[in-house]
C-alpha positions as CSV (number, residue, x, y, z in Angstrom):
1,X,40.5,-35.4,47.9
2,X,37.2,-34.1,48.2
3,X,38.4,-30.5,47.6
4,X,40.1,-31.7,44.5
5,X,37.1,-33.0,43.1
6,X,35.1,-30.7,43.6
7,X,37.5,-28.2,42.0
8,X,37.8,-30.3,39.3
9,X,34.3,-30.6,38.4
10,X,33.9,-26.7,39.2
11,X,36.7,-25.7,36.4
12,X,34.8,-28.4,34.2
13,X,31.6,-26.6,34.5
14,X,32.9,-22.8,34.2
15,X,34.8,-23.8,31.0
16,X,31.5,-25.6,29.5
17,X,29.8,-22.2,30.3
18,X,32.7,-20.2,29.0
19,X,32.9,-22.5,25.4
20,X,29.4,-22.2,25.2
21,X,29.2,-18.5,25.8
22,X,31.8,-18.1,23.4
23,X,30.0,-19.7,20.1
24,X,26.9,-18.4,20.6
25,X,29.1,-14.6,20.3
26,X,30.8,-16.1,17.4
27,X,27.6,-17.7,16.0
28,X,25.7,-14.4,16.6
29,X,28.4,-12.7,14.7
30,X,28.4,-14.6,12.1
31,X,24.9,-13.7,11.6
32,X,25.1,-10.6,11.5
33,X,27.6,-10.2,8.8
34,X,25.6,-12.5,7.0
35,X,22.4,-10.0,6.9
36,X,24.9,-7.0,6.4
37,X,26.3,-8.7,3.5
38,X,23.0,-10.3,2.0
39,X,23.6,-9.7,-1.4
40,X,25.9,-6.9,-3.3
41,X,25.0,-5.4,-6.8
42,X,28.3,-3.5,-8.1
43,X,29.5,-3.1,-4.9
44,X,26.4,-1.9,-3.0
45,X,24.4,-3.9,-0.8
46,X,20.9,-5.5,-0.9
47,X,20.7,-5.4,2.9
48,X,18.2,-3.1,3.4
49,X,15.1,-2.8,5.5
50,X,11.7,-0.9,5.2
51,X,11.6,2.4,5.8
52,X,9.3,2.9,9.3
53,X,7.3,6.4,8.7
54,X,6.7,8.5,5.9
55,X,9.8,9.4,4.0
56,X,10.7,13.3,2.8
57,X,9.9,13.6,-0.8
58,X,12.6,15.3,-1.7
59,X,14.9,12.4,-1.1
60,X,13.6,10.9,-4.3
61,X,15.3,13.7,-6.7
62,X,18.2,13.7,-8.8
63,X,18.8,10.7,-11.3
64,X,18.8,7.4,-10.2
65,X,20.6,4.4,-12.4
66,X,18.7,1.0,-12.3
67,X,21.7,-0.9,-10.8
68,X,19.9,-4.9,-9.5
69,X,16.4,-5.9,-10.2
70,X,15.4,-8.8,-7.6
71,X,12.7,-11.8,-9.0
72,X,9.9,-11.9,-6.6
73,X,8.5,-9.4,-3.6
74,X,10.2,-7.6,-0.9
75,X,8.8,-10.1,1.2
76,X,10.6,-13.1,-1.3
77,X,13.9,-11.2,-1.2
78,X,13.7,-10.7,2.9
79,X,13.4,-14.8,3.3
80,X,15.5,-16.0,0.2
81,X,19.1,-17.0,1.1
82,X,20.8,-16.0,-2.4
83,X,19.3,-12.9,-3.1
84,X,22.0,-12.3,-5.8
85,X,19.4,-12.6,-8.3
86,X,20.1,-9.9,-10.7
87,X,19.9,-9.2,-14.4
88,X,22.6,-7.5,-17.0
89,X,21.1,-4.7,-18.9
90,X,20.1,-4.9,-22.2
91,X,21.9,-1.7,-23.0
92,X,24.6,-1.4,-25.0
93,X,25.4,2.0,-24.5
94,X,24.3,3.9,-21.5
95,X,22.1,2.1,-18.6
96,X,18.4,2.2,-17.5
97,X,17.6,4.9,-15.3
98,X,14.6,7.1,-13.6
99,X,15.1,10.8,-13.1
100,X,12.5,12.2,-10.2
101,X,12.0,15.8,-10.4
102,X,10.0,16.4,-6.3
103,X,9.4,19.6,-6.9
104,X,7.2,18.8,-9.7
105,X,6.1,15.7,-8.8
106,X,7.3,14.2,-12.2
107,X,9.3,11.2,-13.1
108,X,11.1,9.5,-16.2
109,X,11.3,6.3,-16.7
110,X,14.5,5.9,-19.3
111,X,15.7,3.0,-21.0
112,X,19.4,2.7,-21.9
113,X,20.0,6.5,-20.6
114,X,17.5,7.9,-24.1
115,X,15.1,10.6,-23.5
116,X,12.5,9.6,-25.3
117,X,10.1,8.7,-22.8
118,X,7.1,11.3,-21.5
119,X,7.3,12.2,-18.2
120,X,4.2,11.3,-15.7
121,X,2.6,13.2,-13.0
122,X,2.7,11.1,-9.7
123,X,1.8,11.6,-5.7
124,X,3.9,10.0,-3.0
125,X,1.5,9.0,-0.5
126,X,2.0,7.3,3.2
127,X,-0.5,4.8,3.9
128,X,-2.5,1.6,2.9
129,X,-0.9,0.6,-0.5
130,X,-4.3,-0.8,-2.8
131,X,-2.0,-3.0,-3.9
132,X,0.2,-4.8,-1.1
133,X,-2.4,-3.9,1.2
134,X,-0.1,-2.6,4.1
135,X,0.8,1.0,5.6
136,X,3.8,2.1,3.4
137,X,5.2,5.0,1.3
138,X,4.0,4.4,-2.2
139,X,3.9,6.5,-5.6
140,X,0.9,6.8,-7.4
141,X,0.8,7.8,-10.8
142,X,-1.4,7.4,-13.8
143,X,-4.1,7.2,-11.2
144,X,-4.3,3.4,-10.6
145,X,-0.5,2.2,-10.5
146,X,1.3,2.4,-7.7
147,X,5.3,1.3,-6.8
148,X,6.1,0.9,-3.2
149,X,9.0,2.7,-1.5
150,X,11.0,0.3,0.5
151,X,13.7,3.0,1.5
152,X,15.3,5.9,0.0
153,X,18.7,7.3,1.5
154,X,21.5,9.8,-0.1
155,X,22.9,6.6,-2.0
156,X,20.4,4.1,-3.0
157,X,16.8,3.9,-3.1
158,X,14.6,0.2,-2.9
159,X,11.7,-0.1,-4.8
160,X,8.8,-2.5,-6.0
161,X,6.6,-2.8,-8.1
162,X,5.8,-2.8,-12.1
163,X,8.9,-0.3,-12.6
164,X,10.2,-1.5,-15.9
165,X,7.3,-3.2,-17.9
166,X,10.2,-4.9,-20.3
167,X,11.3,-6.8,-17.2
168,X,7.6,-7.4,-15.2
169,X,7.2,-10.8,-17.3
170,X,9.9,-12.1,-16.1
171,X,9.0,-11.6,-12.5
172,X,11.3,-8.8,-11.8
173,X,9.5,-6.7,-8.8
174,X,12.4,-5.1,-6.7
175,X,15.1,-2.5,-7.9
176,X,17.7,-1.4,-6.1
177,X,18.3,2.3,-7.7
178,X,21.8,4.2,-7.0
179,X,22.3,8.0,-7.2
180,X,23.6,9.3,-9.9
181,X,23.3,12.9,-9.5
């Protein structure tokens, strides 16, 4: 009798260990595809992180299409659960965009895919951003404005800052930027 109590209670504690084992994997996993799928512009994802070391300048060139504009910091968009805070263009035809030529150091800033804005001289830099105050890659241009580099890869590029002075009032700080060409 004793054997079969103690059995018992043995299979009672192993399967306790095994159900609890198995939510925190099914909690953990449901975590995880909850930060890979924190919020989607137009199919691509705001799940992205900041870039650790300096980034190649030549990843910025080629034309990039403003695709999501977040309302608040990096920082905001890292803590807020509904991150789908995006606008619709104001573009009837064509879309807002920014063209980097690296080579030059030079970029456009276009509205609604026109050409009639000047292009500005600008300097990426890695290291203490004047503005945020923290080691990061940041562009310089016009010799006191800066926009921070959150991450640039072969698809999408993060950034923040006073990008698009029509949408600044309005508290729009991050873009998420896709490759056009």
């Amino acid at each position: 009798m004793k054997k079969m109590i103690f059995l018992a209670s043995a299979v009672l504690v192993l399967n306790s260990c095994v159900v609890r084992t198995a939510t925190k994997v099914v909690s953990g996993a449901v975590n995880i595809g909850y930060k890979a799928v924190k919020g989607t512009v137009n199919g691509i994802s705001w799940a992205v992180s900041k870039a650790k070391g300096k980034i190649d300048e030549d990843r910025l060139d080629g034309t990039w299409k403003v695709v999501g504009v977040y309302k608040g910091s990096f920082e905001d968009f890292t803590k807020d659960q509904n991150p789908e805070s995006t606008f619709s263009s104001e573009c009837t035809e064509g879309f807002d965009q920014m063209i980097f030529k690296a080579n030059k150091s030079k970029f456009k800033p276009v509205h609604c895919s026109t050409d009639k804005e000047d292009w500005v001289k600008y300097s990426l830099e890695f290291g203490k951003n004047p503005i945020t105050k923290e080691k990061e890659n940041y562009i310089e241009y016009n010799s006191n404005n800066y926009i921070s580099v959150i991450d640039v890869n072969s698809k999408t590029m993060v950034l923040e800052g006073n990008l698009m002075p029509k949408l600044a009032f309005s508290g729009a700080k991050l873009y998420l930027l896709e490759k056009v060409k």
